[in-house]
Structure formats: C-alpha cells, structure tokens
N, C-alpha and C positions, 0 to 999 in steps of 0.2 A: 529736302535735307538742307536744313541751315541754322546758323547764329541768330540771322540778324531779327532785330527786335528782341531778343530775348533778354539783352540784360535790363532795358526798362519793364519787360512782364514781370523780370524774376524783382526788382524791385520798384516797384510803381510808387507814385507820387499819391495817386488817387486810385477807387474801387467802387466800382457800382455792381449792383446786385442785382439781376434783372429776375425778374419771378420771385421777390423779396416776398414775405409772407409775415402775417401777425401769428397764423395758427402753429403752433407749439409741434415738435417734430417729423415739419417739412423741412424741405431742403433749405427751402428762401430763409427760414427762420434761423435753423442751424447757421448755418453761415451770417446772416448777421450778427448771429450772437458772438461766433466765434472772432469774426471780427471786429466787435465794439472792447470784448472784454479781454479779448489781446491789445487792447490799446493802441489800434493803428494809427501813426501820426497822421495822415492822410484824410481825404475825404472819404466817405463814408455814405453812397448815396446808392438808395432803394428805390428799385424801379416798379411799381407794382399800380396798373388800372385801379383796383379796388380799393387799396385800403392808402389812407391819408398820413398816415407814418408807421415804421416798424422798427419796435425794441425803441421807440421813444424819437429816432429819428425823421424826421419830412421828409415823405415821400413824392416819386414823380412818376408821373401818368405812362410817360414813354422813354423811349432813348432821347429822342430828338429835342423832347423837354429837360435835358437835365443840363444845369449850370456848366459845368465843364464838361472837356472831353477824358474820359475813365482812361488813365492807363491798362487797366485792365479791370476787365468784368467775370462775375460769376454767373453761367445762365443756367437757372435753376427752372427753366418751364419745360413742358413736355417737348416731347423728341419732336411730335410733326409740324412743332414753333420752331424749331432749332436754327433750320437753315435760315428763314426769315431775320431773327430776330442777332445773327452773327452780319448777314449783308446788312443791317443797319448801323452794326457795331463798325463794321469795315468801312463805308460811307462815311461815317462821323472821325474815322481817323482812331478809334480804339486801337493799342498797339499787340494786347492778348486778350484771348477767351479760354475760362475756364466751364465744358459744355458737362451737368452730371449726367445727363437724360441718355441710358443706354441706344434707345430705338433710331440711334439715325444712322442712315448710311455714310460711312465715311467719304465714300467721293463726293457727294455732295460738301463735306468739310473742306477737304483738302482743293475744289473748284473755289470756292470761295476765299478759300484763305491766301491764294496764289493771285486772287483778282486784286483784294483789297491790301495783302502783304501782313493779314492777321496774326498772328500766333495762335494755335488753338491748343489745348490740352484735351485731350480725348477722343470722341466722348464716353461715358463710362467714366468720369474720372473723381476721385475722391475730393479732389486740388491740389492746393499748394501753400506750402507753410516755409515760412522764413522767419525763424525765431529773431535775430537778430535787426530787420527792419520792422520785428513788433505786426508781420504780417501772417496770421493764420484764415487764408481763402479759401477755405474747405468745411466739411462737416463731420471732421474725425471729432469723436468722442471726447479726447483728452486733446490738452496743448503738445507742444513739442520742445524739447528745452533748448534752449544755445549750445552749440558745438561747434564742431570742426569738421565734424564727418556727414555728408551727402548722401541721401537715400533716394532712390529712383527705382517706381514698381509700376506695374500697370494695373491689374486691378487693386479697389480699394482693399480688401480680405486682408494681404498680406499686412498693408499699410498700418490697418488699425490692429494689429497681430502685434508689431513692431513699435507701435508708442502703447501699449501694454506692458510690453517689454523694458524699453527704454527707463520709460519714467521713476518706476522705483529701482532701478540702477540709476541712474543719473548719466545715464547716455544723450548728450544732445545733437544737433543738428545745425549746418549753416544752410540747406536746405533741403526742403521733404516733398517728395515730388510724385503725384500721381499720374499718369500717362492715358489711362483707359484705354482706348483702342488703340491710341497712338497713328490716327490720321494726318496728323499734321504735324505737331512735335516728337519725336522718338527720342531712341536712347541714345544714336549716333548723337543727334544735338544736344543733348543732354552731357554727355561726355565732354562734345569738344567744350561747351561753354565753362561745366565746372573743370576742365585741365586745366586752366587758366586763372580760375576762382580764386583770390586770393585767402579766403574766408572757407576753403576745405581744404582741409588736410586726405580724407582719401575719400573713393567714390565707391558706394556698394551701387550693386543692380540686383534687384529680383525679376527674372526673365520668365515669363510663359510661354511665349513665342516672339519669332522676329519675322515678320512678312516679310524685307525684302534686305539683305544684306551690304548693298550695294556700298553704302557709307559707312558702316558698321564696321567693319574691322578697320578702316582709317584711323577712325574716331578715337576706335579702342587701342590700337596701337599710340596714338600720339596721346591718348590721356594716361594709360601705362608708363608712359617715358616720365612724365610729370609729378604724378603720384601714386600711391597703393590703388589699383582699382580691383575691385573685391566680386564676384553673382553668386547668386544662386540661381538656376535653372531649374522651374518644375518640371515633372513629366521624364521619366527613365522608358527609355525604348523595350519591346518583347524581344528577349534573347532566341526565340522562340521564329524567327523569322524565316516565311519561305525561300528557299535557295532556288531560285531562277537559274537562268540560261551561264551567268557569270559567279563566281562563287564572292569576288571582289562587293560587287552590286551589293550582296544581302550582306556579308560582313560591316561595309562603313553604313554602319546604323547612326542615323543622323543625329545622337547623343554622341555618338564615340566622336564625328565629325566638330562638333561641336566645342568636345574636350579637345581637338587639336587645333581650332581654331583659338581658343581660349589662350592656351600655351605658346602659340607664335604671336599673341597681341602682346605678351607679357602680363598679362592679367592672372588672377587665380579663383576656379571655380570651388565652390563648398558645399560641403551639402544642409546645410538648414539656416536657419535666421541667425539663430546661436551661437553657428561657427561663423559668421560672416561679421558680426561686429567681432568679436572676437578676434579672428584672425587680424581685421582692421586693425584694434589694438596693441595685436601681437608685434604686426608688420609695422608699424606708427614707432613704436620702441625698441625693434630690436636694431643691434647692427649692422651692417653689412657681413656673412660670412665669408669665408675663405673658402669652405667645402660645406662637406653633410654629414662630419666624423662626430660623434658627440660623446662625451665621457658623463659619466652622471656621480656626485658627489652628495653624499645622504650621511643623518645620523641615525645607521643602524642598518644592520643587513635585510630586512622586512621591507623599508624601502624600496633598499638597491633593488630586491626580488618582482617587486612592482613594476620599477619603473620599467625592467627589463624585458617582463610581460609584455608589457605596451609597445615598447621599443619594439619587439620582434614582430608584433604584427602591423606595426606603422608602416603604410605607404610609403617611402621616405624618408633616408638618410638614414645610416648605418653604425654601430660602434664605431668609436675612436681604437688606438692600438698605442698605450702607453709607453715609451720610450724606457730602456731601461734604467737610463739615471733618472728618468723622473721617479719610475717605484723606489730607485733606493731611497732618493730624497723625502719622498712620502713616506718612511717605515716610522721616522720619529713622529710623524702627523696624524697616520692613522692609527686603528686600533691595531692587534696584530692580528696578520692572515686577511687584514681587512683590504688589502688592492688586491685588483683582477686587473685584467687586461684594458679597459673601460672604465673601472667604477671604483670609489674610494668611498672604505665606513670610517666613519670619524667618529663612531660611536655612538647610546642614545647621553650619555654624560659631556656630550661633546661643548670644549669652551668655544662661546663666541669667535675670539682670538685665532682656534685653528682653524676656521673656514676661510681667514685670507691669507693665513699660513699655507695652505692648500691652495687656492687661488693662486697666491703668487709662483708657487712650482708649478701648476698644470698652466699659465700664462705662457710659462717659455717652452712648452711641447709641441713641438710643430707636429705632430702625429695626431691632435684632435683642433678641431673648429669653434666649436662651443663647448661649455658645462653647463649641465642643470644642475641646478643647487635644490635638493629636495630636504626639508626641514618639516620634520615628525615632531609636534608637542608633546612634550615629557615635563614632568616636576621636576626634571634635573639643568634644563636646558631654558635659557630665555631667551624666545622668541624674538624681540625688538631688539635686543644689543646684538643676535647672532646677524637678525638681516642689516645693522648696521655695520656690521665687518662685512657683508657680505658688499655694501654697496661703497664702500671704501676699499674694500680689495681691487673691486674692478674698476673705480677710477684710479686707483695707483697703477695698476700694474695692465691694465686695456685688455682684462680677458673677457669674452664673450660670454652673457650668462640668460640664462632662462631660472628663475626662481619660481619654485612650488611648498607653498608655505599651505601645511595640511591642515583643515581646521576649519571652524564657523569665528565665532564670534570673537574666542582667544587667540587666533592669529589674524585677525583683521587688524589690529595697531600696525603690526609688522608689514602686511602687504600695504596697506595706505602707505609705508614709509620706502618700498620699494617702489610705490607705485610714484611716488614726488618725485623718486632718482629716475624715474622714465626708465626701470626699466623692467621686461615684460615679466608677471606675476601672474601664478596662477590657483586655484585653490586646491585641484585632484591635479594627482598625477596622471591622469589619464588627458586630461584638460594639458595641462605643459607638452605632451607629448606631441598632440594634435599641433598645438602650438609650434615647435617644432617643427614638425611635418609643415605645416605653413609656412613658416620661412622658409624650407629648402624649394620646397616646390614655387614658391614664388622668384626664389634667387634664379632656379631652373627656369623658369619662363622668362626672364628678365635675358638669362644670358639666350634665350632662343628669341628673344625681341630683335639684339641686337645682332643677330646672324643673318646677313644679307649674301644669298647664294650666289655667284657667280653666272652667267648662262652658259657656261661651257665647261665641259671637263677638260681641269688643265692636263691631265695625263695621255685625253684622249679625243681627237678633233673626226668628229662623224662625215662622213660623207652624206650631206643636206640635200643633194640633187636626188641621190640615189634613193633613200626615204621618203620624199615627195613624191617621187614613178610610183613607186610600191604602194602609199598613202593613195596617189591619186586613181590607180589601178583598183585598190580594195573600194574605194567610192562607186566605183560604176557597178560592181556586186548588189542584187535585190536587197540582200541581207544587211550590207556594208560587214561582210565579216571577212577578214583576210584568209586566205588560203593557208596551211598547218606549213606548207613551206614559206610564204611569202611573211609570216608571222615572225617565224624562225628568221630568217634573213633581214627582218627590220630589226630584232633586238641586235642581230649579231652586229649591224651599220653602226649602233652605237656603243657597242665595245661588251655587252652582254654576250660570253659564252655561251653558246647553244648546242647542242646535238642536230646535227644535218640533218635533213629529211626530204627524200624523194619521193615523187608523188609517184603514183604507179595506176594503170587504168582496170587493169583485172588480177586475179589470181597469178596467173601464165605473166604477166607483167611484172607482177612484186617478185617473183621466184628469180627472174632474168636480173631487177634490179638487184634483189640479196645476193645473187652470182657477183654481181661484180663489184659489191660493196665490203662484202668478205663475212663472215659470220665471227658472231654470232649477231644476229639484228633482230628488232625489233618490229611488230606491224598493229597497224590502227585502222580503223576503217576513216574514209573521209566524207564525214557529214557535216551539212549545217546544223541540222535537227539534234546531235548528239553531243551536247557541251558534259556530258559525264559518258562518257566511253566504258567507264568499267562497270557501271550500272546495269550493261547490256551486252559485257560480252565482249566488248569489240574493240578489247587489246588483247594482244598476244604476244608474248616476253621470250626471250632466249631458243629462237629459232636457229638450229643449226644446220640446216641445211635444206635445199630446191624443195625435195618434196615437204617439207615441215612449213614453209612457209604458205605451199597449194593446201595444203591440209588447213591450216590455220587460218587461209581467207576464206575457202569456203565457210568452217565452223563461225567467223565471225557474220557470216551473211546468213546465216544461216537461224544464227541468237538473234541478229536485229531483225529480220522477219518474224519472229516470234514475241519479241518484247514490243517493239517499234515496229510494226508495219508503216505506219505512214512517215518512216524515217526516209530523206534521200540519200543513199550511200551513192557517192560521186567517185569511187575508186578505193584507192588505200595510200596511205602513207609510210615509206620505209625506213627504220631510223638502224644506225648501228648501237648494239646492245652497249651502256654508260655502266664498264664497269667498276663504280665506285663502293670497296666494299665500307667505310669508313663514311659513307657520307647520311648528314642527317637531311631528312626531306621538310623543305621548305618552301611555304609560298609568297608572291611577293604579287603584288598585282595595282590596278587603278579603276577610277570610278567616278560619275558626276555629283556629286548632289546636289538637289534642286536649292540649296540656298549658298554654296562654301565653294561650286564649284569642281574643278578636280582636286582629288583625292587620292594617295598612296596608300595601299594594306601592305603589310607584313604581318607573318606570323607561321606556325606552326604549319606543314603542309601533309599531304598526303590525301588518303581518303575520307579520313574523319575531320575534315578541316571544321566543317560545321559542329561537329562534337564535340570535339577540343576546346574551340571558343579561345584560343590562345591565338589575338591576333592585336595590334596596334594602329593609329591612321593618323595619317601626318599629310601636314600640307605643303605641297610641291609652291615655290621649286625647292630643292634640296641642297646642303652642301655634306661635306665627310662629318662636321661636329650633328649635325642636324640627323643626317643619318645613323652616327652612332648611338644616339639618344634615342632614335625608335628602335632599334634592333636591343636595347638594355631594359626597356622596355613591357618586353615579353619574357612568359615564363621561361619559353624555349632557348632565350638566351644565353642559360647555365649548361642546358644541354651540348653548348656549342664547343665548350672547355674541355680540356683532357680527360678522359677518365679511365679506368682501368687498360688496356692495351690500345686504346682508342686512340690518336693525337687530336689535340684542338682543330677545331675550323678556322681556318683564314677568315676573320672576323673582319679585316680591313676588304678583302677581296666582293666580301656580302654587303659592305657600307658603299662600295664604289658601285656596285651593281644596282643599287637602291636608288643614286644618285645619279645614275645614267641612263634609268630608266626614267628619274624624274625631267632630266632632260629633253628624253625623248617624246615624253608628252607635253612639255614646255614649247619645245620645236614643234609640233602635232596636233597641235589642238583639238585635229579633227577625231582624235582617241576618244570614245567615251568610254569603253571597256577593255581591259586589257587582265586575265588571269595568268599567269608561270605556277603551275603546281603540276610537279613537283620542281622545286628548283632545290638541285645539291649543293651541299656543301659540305665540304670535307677540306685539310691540310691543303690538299690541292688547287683551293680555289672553289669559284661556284661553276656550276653547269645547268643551265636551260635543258630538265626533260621534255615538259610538254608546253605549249603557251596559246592561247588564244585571244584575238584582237578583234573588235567591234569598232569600227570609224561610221561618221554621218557627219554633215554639210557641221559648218560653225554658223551659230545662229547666237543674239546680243543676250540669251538669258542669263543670269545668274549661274544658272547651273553649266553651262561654257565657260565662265569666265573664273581666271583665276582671284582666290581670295589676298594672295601674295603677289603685289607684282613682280612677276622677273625681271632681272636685270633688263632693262631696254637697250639690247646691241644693237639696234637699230639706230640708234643715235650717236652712232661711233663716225666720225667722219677725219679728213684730215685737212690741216690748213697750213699755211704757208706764210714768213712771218717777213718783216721789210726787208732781212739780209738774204734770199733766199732759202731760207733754210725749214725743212717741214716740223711738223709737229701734228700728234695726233690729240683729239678734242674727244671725250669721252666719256658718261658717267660715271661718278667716283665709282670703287668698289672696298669692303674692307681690307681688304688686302694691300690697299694703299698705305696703309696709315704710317710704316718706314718712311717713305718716300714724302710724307705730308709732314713727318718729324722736321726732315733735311728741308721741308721749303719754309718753312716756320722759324729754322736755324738760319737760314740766309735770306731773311727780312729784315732790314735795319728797325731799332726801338720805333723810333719816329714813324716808321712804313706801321708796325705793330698797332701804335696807339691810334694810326689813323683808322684801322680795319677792329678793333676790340675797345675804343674809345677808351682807356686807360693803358697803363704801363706793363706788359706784357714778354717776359722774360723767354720762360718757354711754357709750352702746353702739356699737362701731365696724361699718362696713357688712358684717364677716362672722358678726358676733353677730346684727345685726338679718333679716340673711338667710336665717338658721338660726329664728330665731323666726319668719319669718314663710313660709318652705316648708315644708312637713311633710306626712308619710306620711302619710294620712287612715287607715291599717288601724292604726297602732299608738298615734296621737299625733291627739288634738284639741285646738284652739283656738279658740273663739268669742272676738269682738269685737263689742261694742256700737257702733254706729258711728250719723251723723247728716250731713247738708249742713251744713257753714260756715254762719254768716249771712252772711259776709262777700262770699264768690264763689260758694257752693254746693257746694264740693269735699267729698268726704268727710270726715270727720276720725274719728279712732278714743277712744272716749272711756274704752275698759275691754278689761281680756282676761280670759279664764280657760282654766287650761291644764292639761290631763293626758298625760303618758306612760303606757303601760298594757305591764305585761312582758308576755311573750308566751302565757304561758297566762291571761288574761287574769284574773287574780284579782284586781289589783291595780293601779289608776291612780293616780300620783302626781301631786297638784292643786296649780296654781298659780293667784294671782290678783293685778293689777295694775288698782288703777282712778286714775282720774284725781285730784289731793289735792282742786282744787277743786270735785267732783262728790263726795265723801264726804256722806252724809245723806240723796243721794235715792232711794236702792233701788236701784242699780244695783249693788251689790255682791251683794243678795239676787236680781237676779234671773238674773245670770251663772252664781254658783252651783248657782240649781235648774236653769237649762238646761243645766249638763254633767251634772248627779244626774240629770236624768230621762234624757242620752242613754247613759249608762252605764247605766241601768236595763233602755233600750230593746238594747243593747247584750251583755246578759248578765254585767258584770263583778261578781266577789264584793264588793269593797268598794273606797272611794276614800277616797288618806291625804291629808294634808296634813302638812308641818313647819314649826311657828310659832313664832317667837322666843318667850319665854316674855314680853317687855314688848311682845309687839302685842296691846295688847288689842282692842282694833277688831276685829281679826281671828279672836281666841278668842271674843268676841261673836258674831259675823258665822258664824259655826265652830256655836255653839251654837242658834244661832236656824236654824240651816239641819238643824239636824238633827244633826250630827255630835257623839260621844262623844272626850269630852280626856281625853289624860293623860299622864302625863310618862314623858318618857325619861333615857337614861343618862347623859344630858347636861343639867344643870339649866338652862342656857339654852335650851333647846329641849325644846315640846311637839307629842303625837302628836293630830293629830285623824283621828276615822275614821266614817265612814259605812257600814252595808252596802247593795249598794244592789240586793239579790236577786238576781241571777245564780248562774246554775250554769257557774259557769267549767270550760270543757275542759279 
C-alpha cells in the first residue's frame, strides 16, 4: 500500500506498449491506437519482435532496445510472459505497468513490484485514461472527456458501462482508472493519491471486492475529509443466512458491515452507476445543510402529491414543520388552501416573481433545512424567467435549494441555467428526491467521520483487573465460551445491568439456590452445546416455588435428552424472575468480520430475531452521538416511544449501554462473539436477560483488528515542567476543542503567524473541529494539559502535531505552545513525545516548516535534535529529524 510513484504513472512523460500489434482488435493495437489518436504529447514507443512499426509508428524488438526509459508501459502479451516481461520493466527503471492479460498470479506481481518499486495496475486491468494529459492507456471503446470527477473500478465491465454513459451526457474525468485484480495498486492508493488531486473535484469507486482492508478505511477516511467520495458495491448478501452458535455472527452480514464501515469513513454508498455520478453532482452543488427538514415548494398540487410520495418512502430526511408566521406570510404567495405543514402550491399560473417571494419567507424559517423547488411546464408559466427567480432568490436571501424542473427538451434552457448558478437540478421528481437523500446521508456520514470516541465512559470507570481474571479465566475453556455467570458479571464490570445468575449443579441444587434467592426465579440449563435454549426446552420462567423449580430441571433434562442427546448439560443456571411488564425485548451483541474487524448489532430482540431482520451494525469504538444514530436506525426505534399506557424507554440509558459494551470489547479484544437477547428496555432503564460470550487468543488478522482506532490511552503519560510543576501529555480528544479555543485566545498574533504562516485572529468552530478529531492511524496530536486553579477544569496549555502520508516516511510537525508558558520546557518536552512516538511508530523521518524569523523555533528545532536548512523559499526553513524507521 502506497503513493509513491504514482503521480509520474498517473502522469508519465513517455509510453511504451509492449506486445504492440499491427493486427486490428488486439490489445497491442487498441491501445496504440488509442494512444496515438488521443494525441499523447509524449513518446509513443511499440514494443513488438515481429512487426517493424505499429499504427505507422518504429517499432522495437525488446525493452532493453528501446531509446528511453517508459514512464510507463502497457503489457499487452500473454499472462505466462507477464512476470518476465514487468522484471525487465523494473530493471530498466520503468516507474508503472499497466498488465491486461487476466491469467497471472498476483503474488508474482506484487514480489516483483516490491523488488523493483513498480507500480502495477492489475492484472485484468482495462487501464488508464487521463483526459487532461491527453493520455488514453487502455482499450476502452470510446475516449473519456475532461472533468473533475475520478472514476476507479476494477474490472473493465463496469468501466466501459460508464464511458457509455458519460459521453453523450457530457460527464468528464480528470482520471479513469481501471484496477483488475488490484495486486499492487488498490483503491486505498488510489484514494490517498486523488484526496490530494488538485484536478478532482470528487472520487467515485466501483467496488467488487477488497482483499484486505488494512489501508482502506485510512485512505477512505482521509480522502472523505478532502472531498465528496462516492462507491458503489457489487454483490448484496443472502438475507437468508444460517444462524449459527451466535445470533450476532449471522446478522453483521458482511454488506451491512460494509455500510457501516462506509458511514464512519464519511463516504456515501449508492446503489448503481446512475446514482453515483449523480449524487457526485448533487454533493459538488449543494450546500452545506443545517438538518434533514425539507419543505417542498411546486406549482400545483399534483406535484406537491408526488414529491410527497417519494419523500415518504426516502431513506432519509424528513418534512420540514412550517412556523406559523411563515403560513401567514405565505397566504398572499400561495394559492388558497395551498400551505400544509411542508409544502407551498403557488399555483400551475404561477409568476416567475412568486417563487423568490416564497424563497425569501421560507429563507427565515428555522423549522426547515432545504426547499425543493419543483416546477411543472404549463402554457401559463415560463420555465427560464421562473428558474431565474428561483436562482436570484437563493443568492439574495441564502436559502438552500434542490430544483426539479419537469420535462425533456422544454425545460432543458431552464435547467442548463440552474445548472451555470451551481446549483443541484434535476429532471423527475423522484430523481431530486434521491438527491436529497444523498445529501443528508452524506452530511450523516460526514458528521459520523468526525466523531472520535473517547476510550472510556465518562460516567462510568470499569474495573480493568477484574475483566481481565474473567477474560483470562474464559481463555483456558476448550470452547473459549464464558460461563452464563461469569458472562453476566463482565457486562455488569462495565456498567451493563444485568440479571444475577447462579449456577447450580443439580435439580436439588437450583431449588436450595431459588430458596434463597426468593421467587419468583427463573431456570436454564447450562450447556455449551445450547446457544438457543428455547429451541429445546431448556428455559423455564416463573417458578414459584422448591418443588416447581425440581420439577422444571428435571423436564428440562429431560427435553434436551430428546432433542440434543449429544448436548453437555453442565448443571443449571438460576436467575430471579425481571419483572418488567413495560419493557420491549431487545438485542444488542458483537462480532468479527473477516475484513472490518469487530463489529456491534443492535436491533430488534427476542425469539424471532432472525425473522424480523430488524437489526443495524456499527463499528466500535462508540461514543453517545454514534450510539444514538444506530439505535435511530432501526425500525424498532419508534417502538421505543410512548404509546397508549405504555411510557417511553430510556433511549439515553440503551445509547450508554451500546457504548459500554463497545468499550468492553475495545478493552477485550480477546471477544469474538458476544449476544444479549434478550436485553429490556422499558422507562426503567435496560436490563441484561440472557448474554453469551465467546473469547479466543488475539491474533494480527484483520478480522481482530479494529477498523477505527481507539483512542490510544496508552499514550497518556505525565511530565514535569522546569518550575516543578506537572502536566499531563495526552492525545487530543474531541472534547477538547473549549480548551483548544482558550489556547488559541492566549497566543500572541506574531506566536499565531509563526504556527499558521499568516495573520490569524481566531479559529472558527469548523477549524477548531478538524484540530481537535483526527484519524489516530494517520494523524497525531498530543496536548500538554493541567486543572485550572480556578475551577479545576482542564485547560490545554500546548499541542504538537503530525500528519504522516501514507507510506509512512514522513510526518509533517507542528507545534503551538501557549506565549505565556514560553521558558519552561514545555516546548522541549512536546516535541520529544511525538520523536519518541514516531520512533515507536516506524516513521523515516519528521519535517517541520519555519518561518525563517522564528527563532525560538529554529532553537527549539536544534536542541531537539533536528537538522535545518533552507528551502526554495528564503522565508522559510526545513527542519528534519530521522527518526529510524523503516517505513513500508
């Protein structure tokens, strides 16, 4: 997984074509053709034994004969030439290979590419087209036009699907990029290199598969930050799936994993080619929203009746709820009877004129987000002067709009003219709506980008020793499965109500336990064999009394003898009967998957959990916004609300629960499986009825490892500063960002311009945001922090901060201490705590850029270790450290 070389393959100086061909729809041929009559500025050199020139150009016998060395090559020979004919390419210093010939093994690519520091695309790969360097290296059918927007597929199929598409729309590209098997190049590198692009505006991916994750969600997190990035995903999972040992297991079906991996990168998934430039488009023009309220504004009620259709069954954002002075104000604008709650008819006679009359009242309603402006052609109404109010309204008065201008060829003037004001137009109203949906859902993932959980529950501080006995107790089990008590008392360690449960060894045993536990209680048999108990019998509910519980163990020994004979019943377990008449039964559980890692369910619980199919999966770790967002999620959510005699469920008490169990497997790693079904909840709070845990050894797979990193508390240390006096050193957390205000207010200008290389007054709440969430795998920031004297609150006294690209060679360091804390080593000791974590970290070296009059900082630069010296810019100097790594 890397950058480098890529931006000379992605735009090369020179091309050679190896397995170049005269005969008319081969590979060699296509591709030269395609790259003579795209006019590549560049060389242009055919590699081909047999024939003496192709498409009119001199050819050459081998690699080793050809006049220069190829920025990049096309190799068009068969598979079992492949490897050979890439080691020659790597040898001669070629910087990419583009290989079409399906039949090779990729590790043979990926050995070779690591030997010589190749680039390879594929193989399988269609190529690669850069309109804008005039470079078409591929054998798609048609050219690809100049744009703004990035396409990256692995097989060809889709590819030539999509400049089908494209061309008679006038969709272009600043690059088009085919992957094949994706041995060497992927979509991670693909990602990081176009986040950066200055020549793309957003990035689509067509995904078939991802072999190995590892880089992937970095990538896609740090290229989300940058700009719109857009997939589609082939392949929907069998809802159909067998229910194993864990009910968690067969629920995060590795599609649904996928969608929540999608959502915490800040990306947004689509479902076809169609919606995906599309949504591009949508997200490239729209605003930013405020929410997901939306009012819809049309002339004529047949619209409104439409768009309302669509809206109801959109994933995704809700009617608006018109304010009262706004309807009075709109009675002279619309027709009469023509507001609801939502939606304004302006009539099908409606003037031009009242659409920004409209506009400018629904502008000042803070009760909706956006308006869709849908415009119906009528003989009465014209189309061009109404979408010129419409795009005059919204730059006077800054309201948010979605325009749906109905029609073919008679509203095409109109949408061209909305389309110049940039802003998003659509033809159907069903098409806007979708639109819509895409914005919200991408604002949604944007705000779940920048949610950086905590690793601890600030409400609730677990006892870690005591979890680790329990944990390292259930490891030395054949099964690794925890005992139904020792299950129950690791949720309960982190703050997870549970229903007690004593184990019992016979009949004559659970009756003595239910004596003295009091009735009415509960009884289960205890098996490993038995992960569905009611299957077979072997619960039994509302025992009230000695001999009702002898009666009830034997009949349950009695049912698993006959369903499960080769069941082990290891005793019973005795629970006191939960009586909650008010609560709804819900499940919450976790799970690995082999590419994303762990994994959280929630959803619907009980017996029919598999029936219902009402469940969500979210990727740990967790915090309360992140939590609330899956629990809203599901259908069962609405069930949670008040309804007839019923009171609401503590919704906040089920979010904390969610997030303390993501803890607990953030702490645990050793968790692979963990089910609670049923878990209540009612007014009261939740309650743990039954739960089951699965632990096994931590091993480096993927499917171990988390796809989000946790907060790393392990890096929390404390140091001590020249006056005596302590301070803790820590990675930032969101939660800073107060405290990172107040260090930002007490930094002199001059301190400002040195750390932001201009004039910097203060920082507004989406700058301090960005400073204060961040990717822990690509991006650290330690803060020196201390209690106030004043109230004891934190306050932040210093930061130091690196970005590190992605092959990690190189962390770019910043540093911010407070003006009136200059003298007492808190600058020196910031710095050696990001040098020693970049040490511990593997990175080759860490730069800095210094104005050339900060001397403090050139000081501070020297005494730490780091080598100065100037760059191409006399105001600015390089300082650099190695700091031993052997960067990947």
């Amino acid at each position: 997984m890397s950058i480098l070389g890529l931006s000379r393959v992605l735009t090369p100086r020179s091309v050679a074509v190896i397995g170049a061909s005269a005969r008319p729809r081969r590979f060699g041929n296509v591709v030269m053709r395609n790259l003579l009559e795209g006019n590549f500025p560049g060389p242009v050199m055919p590699v081909s034994p047999r024939e003496k020139a192709v498409a009119g150009v001199l050819a050459y016998p081998s690699i080793a004969a050809l006049p220069e060395t190829p920025d990049l090559a096309v190799v068009c020979v068969a598979g079992r030439r492949v490897p050979e004919t890439l080691e020659d390419l790597g040898a001669r210093g070629t910087a990419g290979a583009i290989v079409v010939a399906l039949d090779v093994d990729p590790a043979a690519i990926r050995t070779i590419s690591r030997r010589h520091g190749l680039r390879v695309f594929g193989a399988g790969s269609l190529g690669l087209i850069v309109p804008q360097a005039r470079l078409n290296a591929s054998f798609a059918h048609v050219p690809a036009l100049p744009g703004q927007v990035a396409f990256v597929s692995q097989s060809g199929v889709p590819c030539v699907s999509v400049l089908d598409w494209a061309r008679p729309r006038g969709v272009g590209f600043s690059r088009f990029v085919s992957l094949g098997q994706a041995a060497d190049v992927d979509f991670a590198d693909m990602m990081d290199m176009l986040a950066n692009d200055p020549e793309t505006r957003a990035i689509l991916l067509f995904i078939e598969s991802i072999a190995a994750r590892r880089e992937f969600m970095p990538a896609a997190r740090a290229a989300a930050r940058n700009k719109p990035l857009l997939l589609v995903k082939a392949g929907r999972d069998d809802l159909n799936r067998q229910i194993g040992p864990f009910l968690s297991e067969a629920l995060a079906a590795p599609d649904d994993v996928f969608d929540a991996a999608v959502g915490r990168a800040g990306a947004l998934r689509v479902g076809s080619l169609d919606e995906l430039f599309e949504g591009a488009e949508t997200l490239a023009r729209s605003r930013a929203l405020r929410g997901d309220r939306l009012a819809v504004l049309a002339n004529g009620e047949g619209a409104l009746t439409m768009a309302w259709d669509e809206i109801t069954h959109a994933n995704g954002g809700r009617p608006a709820t018109l304010s009262p002075d706004t309807r009075t104000r709109l009675e002279d604008i619309a027709v009469p009877g023509g507001i609801g709650d939502s939606a304004v008819d302006l009539g099908l006679a409606a003037a031009p004129e009242r659409y920004g009359e409209a506009l400018a009242v629904l502008a000042e309603d803070e009760g909706l987000d956006v308006v869709l402006v849908v415009h119906v052609p009528t003989p009465m109404a014209d189309a061009v002067a109404t979408a010129r109010a419409v795009v005059e309204g919204t730059r006077r008065h800054g309201c948010p709009v979605l325009a749906c201008w109905i029609g073919a060829d008679a509203s095409m003037p109109a949408r061209r003219l909305l389309t110049e004001a940039a802003l998003p137009v659509f033809a159907s109203i069903r098409g806007a709506v979708a639109g819509f949906r895409h914005v919200v859902l991408h604002a949604r993932n944007q705000d779940m980008l920048l949610e950086t959980p905590p690793s601890d529950s600030a409400d609730h501080q677990p006892d870690k020793e005591a979890a680790r006995r329990l944990v390292q107790h259930g490891l030395a089990d054949p099964d690794g499965l925890l005992t139904d008590a020792a299950a129950r008392t690791l949720l309960a360690v982190y703050g997870v109500p549970t229903v007690p449960s004593v184990p019992a060894t016979d009949a004559e045993d659970a009756a003595r336990v239910a004596e003295r536990m009091g009735f009415p209680v509960a009884l289960t048999a205890a098996s490993p064999d038995l992960p569905r108990k009611w299957d077979v019998g072997a619960v039994a509910l509302n025992l009230e009394n000695g001999d009702a519980v002898r009666a009830a163990a034997e009949g349950i020994l009695q049912r698993v003898r006959q369903h499960r004979p080769d069941a082990r019943v290891q005793g019973f377990a005795v629970q006191r009967m939960a009586l909650r008449p008010n609560a709804r039964q819900l499940m919450l559980g976790s799970a690995c998957d082999p590419l994303f890692g762990p994994v959280l369910v929630f959803g619907e619980g009980g017996r029919a959990v598999e029936v219902l199919r009402d469940h969500v999966v979210g990727l740990p770790p967790l915090n309360l916004p992140l939590a609330r967002q899956m629990i809203a999620r599901t259908r069962v959510s609405r069930r949670l609300e008040a309804h007839g005699f019923r009171p609401a469920a503590d919704r906040e008490a089920l979010a904390q629960a969610l997030v303390r169990l993501s803890h607990l497997i953030v702490d645990n790693p050793e968790i692979v499986a963990c089910d609670i079904n049923p878990l209540f909840a009612d007014e009261q709070g939740v309650l743990v009825v039954d739960a089951r845990i699965r632990l096994a050894p931590v091993d480096g797979s993927d499917r171990r490892r988390f796809a989000i990193m946790p907060y790393p508390s392990g890096l929390e240390e404390s140091a001590t500063l020249y006056d005596g006096s302590a301070v803790t050193l820590r990675p930032i957390r969101p939660e800073d960002e107060p405290a990172h205000a107040d260090l930002v207010a007490r930094v002199t200008p001059q301190d400002l311009r040195y750390r932001f290389f201009g004039a910097v007054r203060e920082l507004k709440h989406h700058q301090l945001a960005r400073l204060t969430q961040v990717d822990y795998n690509r991006e650290m920031a330690f803060i020196a922090t201390r209690p106030r004297a004043a109230d004891g609150q934190p306050e932040t006294l210093g930061v130091v901060r690196t970005v590190t690209d992605p092959d990690n060679r190189r962390g770019e360091l910043a540093i911010l201490v407070r003006s009136d804390l200059k003298g007492t080593g808190l600058g020196t000791i910031l710095v050696d705590k990001i040098v020693r974590y970049h040490r511990a970290r593997g990175t080759g070296e860490i730069g800095a850029q210094v104005l050339a009059d900060n001397e403090a900082m050139l000081r501070l630069a020297k005494r730490c270790g780091f080598s100065v010296g100037r760059t191409s810019d006399p105001e600015v100097m390089d300082c650099v450290i190695r700091t031993g790594g052997n960067a990947h």
